[in-house]
N, C-alpha and C positions, 0 to 999 in steps of 0.2 A: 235433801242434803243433810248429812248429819252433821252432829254440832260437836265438838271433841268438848271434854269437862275434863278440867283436871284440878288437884288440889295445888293453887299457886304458894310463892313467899307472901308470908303477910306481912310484908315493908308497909302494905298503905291500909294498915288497920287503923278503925277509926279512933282519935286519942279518947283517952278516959275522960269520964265527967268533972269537971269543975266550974265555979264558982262565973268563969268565962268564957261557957259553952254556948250561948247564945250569941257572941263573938265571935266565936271561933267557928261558927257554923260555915260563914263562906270566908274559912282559911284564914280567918284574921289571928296575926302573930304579935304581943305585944312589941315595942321597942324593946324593950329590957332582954326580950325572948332572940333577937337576931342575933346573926353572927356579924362581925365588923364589915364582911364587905356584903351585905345586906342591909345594914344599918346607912352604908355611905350611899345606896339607892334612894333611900328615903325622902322623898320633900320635907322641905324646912315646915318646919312645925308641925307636925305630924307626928304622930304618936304610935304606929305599927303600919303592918303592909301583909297585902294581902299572899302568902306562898305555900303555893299548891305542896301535900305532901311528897317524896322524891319516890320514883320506883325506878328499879333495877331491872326488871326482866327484860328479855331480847326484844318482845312486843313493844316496848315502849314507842319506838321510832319508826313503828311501820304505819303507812297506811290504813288507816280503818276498813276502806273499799276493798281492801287486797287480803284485810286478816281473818284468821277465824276468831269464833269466841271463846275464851277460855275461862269460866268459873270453880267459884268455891260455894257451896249453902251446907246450912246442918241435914233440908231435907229437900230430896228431889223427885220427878216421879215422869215419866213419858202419858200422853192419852193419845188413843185413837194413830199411834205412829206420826201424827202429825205437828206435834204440839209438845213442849217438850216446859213442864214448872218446877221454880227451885223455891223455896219460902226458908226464910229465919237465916237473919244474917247473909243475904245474897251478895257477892263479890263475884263482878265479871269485867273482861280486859276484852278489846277488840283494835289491835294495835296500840296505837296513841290515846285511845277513846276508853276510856273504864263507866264503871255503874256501880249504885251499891243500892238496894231497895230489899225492902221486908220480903217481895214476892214478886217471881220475872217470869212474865208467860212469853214462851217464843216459839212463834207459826214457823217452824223451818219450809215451808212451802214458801209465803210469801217473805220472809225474814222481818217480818216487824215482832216488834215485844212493845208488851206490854206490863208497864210496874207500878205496883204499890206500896206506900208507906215509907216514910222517910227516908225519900228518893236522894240520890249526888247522880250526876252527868257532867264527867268531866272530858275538856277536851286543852290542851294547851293553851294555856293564855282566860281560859272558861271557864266557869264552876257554876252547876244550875241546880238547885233544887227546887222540891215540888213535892204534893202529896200522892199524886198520879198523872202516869207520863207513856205517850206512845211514840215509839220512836221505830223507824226504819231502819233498819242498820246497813243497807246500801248506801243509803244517800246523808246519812248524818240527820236528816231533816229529823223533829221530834214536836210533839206538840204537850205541853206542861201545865196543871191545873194547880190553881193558889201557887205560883211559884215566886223563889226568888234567883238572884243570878250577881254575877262578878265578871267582871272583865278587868283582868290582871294587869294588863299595860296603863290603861287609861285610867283606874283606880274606881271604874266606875261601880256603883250597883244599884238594885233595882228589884220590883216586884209587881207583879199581875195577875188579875184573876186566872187571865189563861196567856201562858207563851207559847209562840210557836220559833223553833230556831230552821233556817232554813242553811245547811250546808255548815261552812265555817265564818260565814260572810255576815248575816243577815239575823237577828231576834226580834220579831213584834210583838209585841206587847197590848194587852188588850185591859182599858181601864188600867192601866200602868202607871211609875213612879219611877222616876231613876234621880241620884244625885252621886253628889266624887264627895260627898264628906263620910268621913270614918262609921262604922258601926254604934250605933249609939246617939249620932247627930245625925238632926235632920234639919240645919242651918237653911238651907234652901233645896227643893226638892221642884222637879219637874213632871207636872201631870200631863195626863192628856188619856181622851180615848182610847188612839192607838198611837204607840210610841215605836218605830221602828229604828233600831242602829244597826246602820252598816258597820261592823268593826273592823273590816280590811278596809275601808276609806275614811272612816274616823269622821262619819256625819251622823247625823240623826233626823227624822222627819217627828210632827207631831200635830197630830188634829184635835181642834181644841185645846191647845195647849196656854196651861197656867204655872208661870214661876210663882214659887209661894216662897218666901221668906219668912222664917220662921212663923209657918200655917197661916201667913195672912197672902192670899192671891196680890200682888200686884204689876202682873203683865197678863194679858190676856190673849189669843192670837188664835184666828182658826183654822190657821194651817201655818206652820212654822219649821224653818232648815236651820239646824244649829250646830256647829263643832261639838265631837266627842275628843277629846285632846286639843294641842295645840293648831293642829292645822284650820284651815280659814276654806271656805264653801260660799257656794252662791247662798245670798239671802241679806234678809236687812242685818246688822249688826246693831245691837244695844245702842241707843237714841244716847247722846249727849246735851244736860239740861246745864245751863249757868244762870246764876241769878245775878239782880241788878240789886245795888247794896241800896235803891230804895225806893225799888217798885217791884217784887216779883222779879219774874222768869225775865232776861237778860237776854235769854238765846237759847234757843232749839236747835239740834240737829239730828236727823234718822238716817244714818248712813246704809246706801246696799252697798253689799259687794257682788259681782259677778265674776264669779270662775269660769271664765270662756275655756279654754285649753290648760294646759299644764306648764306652759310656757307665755302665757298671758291671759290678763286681767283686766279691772275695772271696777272702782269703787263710785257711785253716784250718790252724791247727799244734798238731799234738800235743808234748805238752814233757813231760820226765821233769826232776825237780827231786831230786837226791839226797836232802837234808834234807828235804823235805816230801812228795814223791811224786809221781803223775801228774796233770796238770792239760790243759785243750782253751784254746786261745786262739783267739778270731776276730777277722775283718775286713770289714766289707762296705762298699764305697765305691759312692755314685752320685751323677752330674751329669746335671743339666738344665739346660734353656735358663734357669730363674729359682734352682734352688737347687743346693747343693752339702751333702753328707749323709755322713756316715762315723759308722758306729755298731761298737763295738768291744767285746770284753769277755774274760774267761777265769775259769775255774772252777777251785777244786783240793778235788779229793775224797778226805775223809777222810784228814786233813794227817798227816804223821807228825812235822812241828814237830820236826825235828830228829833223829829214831830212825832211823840210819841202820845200826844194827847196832853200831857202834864200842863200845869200851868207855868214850870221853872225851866219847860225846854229853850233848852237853846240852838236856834232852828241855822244854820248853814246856808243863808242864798246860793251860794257859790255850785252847790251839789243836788239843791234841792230838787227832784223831779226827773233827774238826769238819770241816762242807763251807764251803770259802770260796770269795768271788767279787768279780768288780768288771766295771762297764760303765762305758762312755762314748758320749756321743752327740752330736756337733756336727755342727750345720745353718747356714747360712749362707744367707739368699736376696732376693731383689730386685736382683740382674744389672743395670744401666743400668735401674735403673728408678725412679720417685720411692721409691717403698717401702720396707723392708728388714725383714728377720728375722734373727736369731741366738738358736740352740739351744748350749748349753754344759754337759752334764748328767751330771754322772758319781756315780756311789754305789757303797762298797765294804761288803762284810761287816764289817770291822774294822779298826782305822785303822792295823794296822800290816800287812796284804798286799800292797800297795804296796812298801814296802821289799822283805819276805818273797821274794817274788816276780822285783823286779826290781831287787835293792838297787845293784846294780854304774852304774845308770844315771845320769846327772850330771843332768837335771832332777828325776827321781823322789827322788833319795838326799836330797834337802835339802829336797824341796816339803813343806809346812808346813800346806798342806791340798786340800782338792778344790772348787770350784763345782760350783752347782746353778744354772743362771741362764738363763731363757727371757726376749728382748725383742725390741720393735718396733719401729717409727718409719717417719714420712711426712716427706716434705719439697715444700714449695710456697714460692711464691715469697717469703715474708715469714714466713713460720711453719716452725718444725722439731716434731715430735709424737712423741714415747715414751711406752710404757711397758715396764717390766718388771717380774720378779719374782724374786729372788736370795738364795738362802743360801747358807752357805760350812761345810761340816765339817772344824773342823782334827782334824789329825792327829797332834795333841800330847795333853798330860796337861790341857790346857783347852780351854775351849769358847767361842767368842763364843753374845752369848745371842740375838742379833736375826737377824730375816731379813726382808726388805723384801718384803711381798706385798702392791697392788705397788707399784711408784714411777712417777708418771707427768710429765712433765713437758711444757709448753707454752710453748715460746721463738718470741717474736715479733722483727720489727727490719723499719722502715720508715724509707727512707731520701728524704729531699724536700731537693732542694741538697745543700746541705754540712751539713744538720740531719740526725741519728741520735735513732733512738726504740728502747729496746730494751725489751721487757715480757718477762722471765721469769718462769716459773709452776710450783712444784714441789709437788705430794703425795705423798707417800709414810705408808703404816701397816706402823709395825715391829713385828712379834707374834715369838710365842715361836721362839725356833729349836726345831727337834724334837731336836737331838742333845746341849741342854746341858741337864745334870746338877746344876747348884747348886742355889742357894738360889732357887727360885720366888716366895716369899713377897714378898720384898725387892725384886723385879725391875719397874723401870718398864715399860709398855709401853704405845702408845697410837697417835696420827695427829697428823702434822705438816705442816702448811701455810705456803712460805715463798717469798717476792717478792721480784722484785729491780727496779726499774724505774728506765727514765734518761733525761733528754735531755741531748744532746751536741750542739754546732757542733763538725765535724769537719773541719777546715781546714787542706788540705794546702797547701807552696807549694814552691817549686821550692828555697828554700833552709832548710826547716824546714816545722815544722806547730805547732800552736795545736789543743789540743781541751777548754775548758771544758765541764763538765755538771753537772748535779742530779742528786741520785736520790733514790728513796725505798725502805727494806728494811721488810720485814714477815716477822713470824714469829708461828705459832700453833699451840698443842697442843689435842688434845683426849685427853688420857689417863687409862687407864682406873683407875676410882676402887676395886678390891675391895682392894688393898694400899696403896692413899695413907692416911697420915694423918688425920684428920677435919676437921684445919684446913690442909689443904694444896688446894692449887687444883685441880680436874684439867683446866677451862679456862684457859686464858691465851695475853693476845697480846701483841707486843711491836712496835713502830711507833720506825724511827729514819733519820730526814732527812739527806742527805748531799751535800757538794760539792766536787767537784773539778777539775784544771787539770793537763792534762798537754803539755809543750811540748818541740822538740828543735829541735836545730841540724844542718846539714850543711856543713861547711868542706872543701873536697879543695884538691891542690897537688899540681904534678908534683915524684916526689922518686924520684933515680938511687941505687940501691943497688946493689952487687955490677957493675956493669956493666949491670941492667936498667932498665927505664923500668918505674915505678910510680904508681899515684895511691892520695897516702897521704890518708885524712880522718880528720877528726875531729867528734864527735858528742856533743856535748853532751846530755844530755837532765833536765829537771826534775819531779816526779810530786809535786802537794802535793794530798793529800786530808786531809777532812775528814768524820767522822760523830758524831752527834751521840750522847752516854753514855743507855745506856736501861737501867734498873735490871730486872735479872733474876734477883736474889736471888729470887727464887720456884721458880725450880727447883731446888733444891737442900734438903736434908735433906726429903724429901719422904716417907719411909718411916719407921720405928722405927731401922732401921740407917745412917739418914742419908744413904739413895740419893738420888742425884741424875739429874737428863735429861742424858743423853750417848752416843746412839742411835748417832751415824757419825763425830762430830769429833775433830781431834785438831791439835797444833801443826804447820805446814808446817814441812821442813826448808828453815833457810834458803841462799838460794844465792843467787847476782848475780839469776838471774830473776825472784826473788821479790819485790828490790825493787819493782816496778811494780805488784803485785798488787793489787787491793781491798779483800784480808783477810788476815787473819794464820792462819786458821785452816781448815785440810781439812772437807769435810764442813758441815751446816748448823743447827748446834743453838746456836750462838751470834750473834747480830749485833755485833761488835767494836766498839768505839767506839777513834778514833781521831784525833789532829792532828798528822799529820807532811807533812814532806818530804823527797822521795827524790833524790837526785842523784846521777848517774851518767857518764860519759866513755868513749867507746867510740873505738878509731883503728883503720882496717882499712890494709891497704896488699895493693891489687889491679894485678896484672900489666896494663900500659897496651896490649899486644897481645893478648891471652885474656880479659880479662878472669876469671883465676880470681883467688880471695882467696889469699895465702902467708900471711897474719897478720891475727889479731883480736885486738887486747888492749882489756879490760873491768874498771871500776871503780865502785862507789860504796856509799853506804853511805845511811843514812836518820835524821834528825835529829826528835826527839819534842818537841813544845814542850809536851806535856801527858804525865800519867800517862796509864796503861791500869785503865781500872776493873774491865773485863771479861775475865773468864778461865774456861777448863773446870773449875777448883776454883775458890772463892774466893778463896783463898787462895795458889796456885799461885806458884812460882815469881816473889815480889815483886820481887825484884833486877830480872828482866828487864823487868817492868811498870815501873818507877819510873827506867832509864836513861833519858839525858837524848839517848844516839845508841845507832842498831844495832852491830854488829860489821863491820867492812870487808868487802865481797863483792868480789871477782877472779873473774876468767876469761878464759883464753886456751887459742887455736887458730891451730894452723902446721901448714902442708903444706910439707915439705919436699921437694922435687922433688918425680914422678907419685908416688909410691910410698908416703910417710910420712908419716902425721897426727898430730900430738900434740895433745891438747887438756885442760885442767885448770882444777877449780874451787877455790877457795881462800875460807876463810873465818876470816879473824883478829880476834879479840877487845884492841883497843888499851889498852879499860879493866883486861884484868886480863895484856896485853901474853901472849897464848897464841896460839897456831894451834888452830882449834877444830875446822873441820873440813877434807881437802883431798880431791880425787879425781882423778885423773890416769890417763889409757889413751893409751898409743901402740900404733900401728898401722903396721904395715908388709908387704906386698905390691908386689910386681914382677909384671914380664912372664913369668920362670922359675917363679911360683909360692912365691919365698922367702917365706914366712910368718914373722912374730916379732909376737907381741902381749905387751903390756906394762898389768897394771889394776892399782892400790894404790889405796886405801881409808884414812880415818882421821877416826874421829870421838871427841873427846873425848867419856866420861862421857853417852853417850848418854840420853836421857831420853824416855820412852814411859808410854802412861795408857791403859789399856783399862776401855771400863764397867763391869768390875767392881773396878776398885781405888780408894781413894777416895783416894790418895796417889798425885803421881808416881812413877814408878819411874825409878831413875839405873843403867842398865845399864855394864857393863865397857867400857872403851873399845874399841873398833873397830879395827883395826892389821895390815890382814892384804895382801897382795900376792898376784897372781896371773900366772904367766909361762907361755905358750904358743910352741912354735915346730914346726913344720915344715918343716928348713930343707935344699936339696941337698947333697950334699956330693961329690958327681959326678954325671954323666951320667945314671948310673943308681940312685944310692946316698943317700939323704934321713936323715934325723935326726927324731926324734918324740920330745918331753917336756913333759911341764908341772909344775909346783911351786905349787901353792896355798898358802900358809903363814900364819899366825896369828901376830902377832910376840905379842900379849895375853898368850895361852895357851901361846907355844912349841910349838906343834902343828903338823905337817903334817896339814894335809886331805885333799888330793888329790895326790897325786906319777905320774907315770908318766914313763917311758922304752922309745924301743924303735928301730927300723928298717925302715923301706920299703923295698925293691926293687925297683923297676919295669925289668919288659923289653917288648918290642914284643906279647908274647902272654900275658904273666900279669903279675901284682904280687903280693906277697907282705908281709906286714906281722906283725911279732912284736913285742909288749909289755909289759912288767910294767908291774903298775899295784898301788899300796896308796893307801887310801883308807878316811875316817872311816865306820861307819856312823851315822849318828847314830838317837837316839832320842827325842830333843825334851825330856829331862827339863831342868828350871830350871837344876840346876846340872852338866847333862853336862861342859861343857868344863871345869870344875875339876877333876872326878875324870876326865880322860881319859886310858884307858893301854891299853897296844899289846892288852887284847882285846879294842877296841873299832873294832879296825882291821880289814879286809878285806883280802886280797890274793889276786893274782890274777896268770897268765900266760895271754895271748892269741895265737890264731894265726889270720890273715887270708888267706887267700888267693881269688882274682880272676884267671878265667881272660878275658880279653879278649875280650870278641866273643863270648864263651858264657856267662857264669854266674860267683856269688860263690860261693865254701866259706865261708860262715859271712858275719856285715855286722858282729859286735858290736863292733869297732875303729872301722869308718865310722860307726858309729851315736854313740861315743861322743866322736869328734872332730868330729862335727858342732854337738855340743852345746857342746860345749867351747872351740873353738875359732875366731875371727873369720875368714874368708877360707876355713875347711877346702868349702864346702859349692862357691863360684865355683871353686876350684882343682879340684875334685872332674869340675865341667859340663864342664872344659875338658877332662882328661881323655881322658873319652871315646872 
């Protein structure tokens, strides 16, 4: 077959010598050298990127299988008809595929070539050099002596005595080297025998393989599977080590992963726990086109609770010996579909492995208990349809005693004009929780049936709306008579008629602040309801010990939103009776070119022209029932330029002239990733009622700030802290500090961190003192483009902190 030559454009002549040519050898471009939108490719910190030069001719985009060759050399020459050599400056294209080598011998019979002396073989995405190279030009396949090589996407590169590439898929490497750090660095390099990456599936295999950090070997492995990029493969994943602040190693763990299919998975990690000993953790994830599944759990056998050898252990009878455990199972399903499900299921051997286990973690360390909760629901055009079925075991020194098996509910809403009809329908039967321990005798339990129905004229207009309506509540028990009284009801129903009027204003006006054009409005809004008093002294002293019915309800916390609400009360064991009106003032002020909001300022409060008869005690809390206005509700939210949100809720009591409650969170994030989160908290004299107490309880006041930051402090150099503090108590909760590194091929991150353990007793934070505190020194490191040494820092400011997890994506 003859081989056509022709004299090509020389667009991809090689650049001239400089200074940076030992750089530039596999296409390396400085930063300073990109164009802008080449430059916004680049990973943070990072210094240049690797870009092939551009060619223009029609070959570019063909097939290599399908193309001819077409060269340029200063000298060429045919032998024997079969054999066709060019020497001195050789340029040849074979579609997408080019060459440039001192001397190209090509078998037109068999179509392999053969080249020598400062070889390029490029292919998309590829660039391989070498000082002699035989390559097939059917098949792409090529085999490379002393070579080096680039893989464009994954930033990786590398070098071998001998490569062989097979196709566009596949390079081994013999006596090999690969790492994802820049020309120049060799932060951490990956050896091994034979180094094989698949670059259409972004793994890599490696026999005898040694990570070396900076040329000192410290993992060893004689056969090893590793991500080339981001994505995750069967095999172990980098060992996670914690130390104990005063014995060594804390905890081990060598996690695998198995990549079963494409659509599910499984992480297996054996873990070694100082204080308690060896335990198995799993993972199995699956998706489907309608659900989504992750079932999870870990075991620890025959606990040593503490028996770590020391002589200052402090050993646990209570644990000691015993096999514990804990699962979890969340399901999720009906995808775009009317349907849905959620699975939420988790059970431990005993309420304190959780902490045991994984005390260090900021949702775990404070969760307060676990759900049991399977539901359903249909939705149609006018109807929404559930049920479920839910208990909760806390993981405290008490027990809620109910568990909803199950609750169903049936919400209608039929809309004709500007008329609204809404029929809600709720059953639920609360029987015994299986994990509480009191007193049985005493305990209500029964089925409760409660309505909510309405009509409304829903009448919008261009400058306000109008929505008067009716309703009617219904509430009914049937509960069970073996612990009632003998003159106590165990049917009853309770029927209470209701109307209301809820109406708003919109006024805008163009208003120039700072230099910008704004429309500021304001928004009047009025909410007068009315429900008529239905006496329900029937539920109440209903036992010997004067239980009363209070299955799920409790006071709403109040805040500006609440104003508007229906009822004063969470949960449905009361129908409130009520005659007030709510008034409230809202003014936004939105940007007259974007349209974003910079400011929401919110006000009103609610005026009683009747007592409250109706309360979760009788007796409860009379002061609040008998004011004649609520407490003043605020709320405001500002964005201050792209980056910074402050928003706060305020709640002042005029009558006894206090701040009762406030809460306030700023946020802040940029385009560099500067993180600062800002949350404070404060609630006077808090007040809480659980079914088994027959008294309010008036908790410690509330007083506690929380400050997060993640903030640059050079190029390469970040800041990491947070301060959770208790002003109540004088307690630090949570404190840590530490420092990130990031370079173009690793990140590094080191932290101390002290933090409360808690234990849920009534009165922990009075008696709180330094050995109820954990501490800890962490070491992160994140080799870019291959793999994490350990996640427990990412994991933990994930949780922690607002913006860590987007700053995290960007990354990348």
């Amino acid at each position: 077959m003859s081989v056509p030559l022709t004299w090509a454009d020389d667009t991809a002549s090689a650049p001239k010598k400089d200074p940076n040519e030992q750089l530039r050898e596999l296409d390396w471009v400085p930063m300073e050298e990109l164009t802008p939108e080449q430059k916004a490719q680049v990973p943070t910190a990072c210094c240049g990127a690797y870009v092939a030069p551009p060619r223009d001719d029609v070959e570019s985009e063909m097939d290599p299988e399908k193309a001819n060759i077409f060269g340029t050399a200063d000298y060429s020459e045919s032998e024997k008809q079969t054999k066709f050599i060019m020497r001195d400056d050789v340029r040849l294209t074979q579609g997408r595929r080019s060459f440039r080598a001192d001397t190209f011998t090509f078998d037109k019979t068999t179509r392999e070539a053969e080249l020598d002396g400062d070889i390029q073989v490029r292919e998309p995405g590829v660039l391989l050099r070498a000082d002699k190279a035989y390559v097939d030009t059917n098949t792409g396949n090529a085999r490379l002596d002393n070579a080096r090589f680039v893989l464009y996407e994954t930033r990786v590169r590398g070098r071998a005595e001998s490569l062989e590439k097979f196709g566009d898929a596949v390079i081994s490497l013999d006596q090999g080297t690969f790492t994802s750090c820049e020309p120049g660095d060799n932060t951490w390099l990956i050896k091994g025998s034979n180094i094989t990456l698949h670059n259409d599936k972004h793994y890599g295999t490696a026999k005898h393989m040694r990570l070396h950090i900076k040329d000192v070997p410290v993992v060893y492995a004689p056969y090893f599977r590793f991500p080339v990029g981001p994505d995750r493969l069967t095999g172990f994943l980098f060992p996670s080590i914690g130390f104990d602040e005063s014995d060594g190693i804390g905890e081990f763990s060598a996690p695998f992963y198995w990549n079963i299919a494409p659509n599910y998975d499984a992480t297996i990690t054996p873990r070694y726990l100082a204080e308690h000993g060896y335990m198995l953790a799993t993972e199995l994830r699956h998706k489907s086109e309608l659900f989504d599944s992750e079932l999870s759990g870990s075991a620890l056998n025959n606990d040593r609770s503490g028996d770590t050898g020391r002589d200052d252990d402090e050993i646990n009878p209570q644990y000691l010996g015993k096999d514990r455990w804990q699962y979890n199972l969340v399901q999720t399903g009906g995808r775009n579909q009317p349907w849905s499900t959620e699975i939420d299921y988790t059970d431990v051997s005993d309420t304190d492995y959780i902490r045991d286990v994984d005390g260090s973690a900021v949702d775990l360390n404070r969760q307060a208990y676990i759900r049991q909760r399977a539901a359903a629901g249909y939705n149609s055009e006018h109807w929404q349809l559930g049920a479920k079925a839910e208990e909760f075991r806390l993981l405290t020194s008490t027990q809620l005693p109910y568990r909803e098996l199950p609750r169903l509910h049936a919400d209608g809403q039929y809309r004709v004009n500007d008329w609204l009809v809404e029929l809600d329908n709720e059953y639920t039967h609360f029987g015994m929780n299986r994990y509480f321990e009191g007193d049985e005798a005493n305990l209500i339990v029964g089925e409760r049936l409660r309505t909510n129905y309405k009509l409304s004229w829903d009448k919008e207009y261009t400058a306000g709306y109008v929505k008067p309506g009716v309703g009617l509540k219904t509430l009914g028990y049937e509960l069970e008579a073996t612990n009632l009284r003998t003159d106590a009801e165990s049917s009853q129903q309770f029927t209470a008629p209701q109307g209301s009027l809820d109406m708003g204003l919109y006024f805008e006006r163009d208003k120039a602040l700072f230099g910008d054009a704004f429309t500021q409005t304001l928004e009047p809004r009025a909410f007068y309801l009315y429900r008529d008093y239905e006496n329900q002294d029937s539920l109440y002293a209903l036992t010997s010990d004067a239980s009363y019915v209070n299955f799920d309800t409790s006071d709403l916390i109040f805040t500006y939103e609440q104003l508007f609400r229906d009822s004063r009360f969470s949960g449905g064991d009361r129908i409130d009776d009520t005659n007030h009106l709510a008034l409230g003032l809202t003014s936004r002020f939105v940007e007259s070119d974007t349209g974003v909001e910079r400011l929401r300022l919110s006000i009103g409060q609610i005026t009683y022209f009747e007592d409250r008869e109706v309360s979760i005690l009788n007796d409860d809390d009379a002061y609040a029932n008998t004011r004649t206005s609520s407490a003043v509700a605020g709320q405001a939210s500002t964005l201050i330029g792209d980056h910074l949100r402050i928003s706060s809720d305020v709640l002042y009591d005029h009558q006894q002239e206090q701040v009762n409650t406030v809460s306030t969170s700023l946020n802040y994030m940029d385009e560099q990733y500067r993180i600062l989160n800002l949350g404070y908290r404060y609630s006077r004299d808090p007040v809480s009622l659980s079914p088994l107490e027959t008294t309010p309880n008036i908790g410690e006041t509330l007083n506690q700030i929380d400050v997060t930051t993640l903030w640059p402090v050079s190029s390469q150099w970040s800041v990491i802290a947070r301060a959770n503090y208790d002003f109540t108590y004088n307690a630090e909760l949570d404190t840590f500090a530490g420092l990130e590194y990031t370079d173009c091929c690793y990140r590094i991150r080191v932290l101390a961190r002290q933090w409360v353990d808690f234990d849920f007793s009534p009165d922990f934070m009075e008696n709180l003192s330094s050995d109820d505190y954990d501490r800890g020194v962490f070491i992160e490191v994140q080799l870019r483009g291959f793999g994490s040494l350990s996640q427990r820092i990412s994991n933990l400011l994930d949780k922690a902190m607002f913006g860590y997890g987007e700053r995290e994506a960007s990354l990348q």
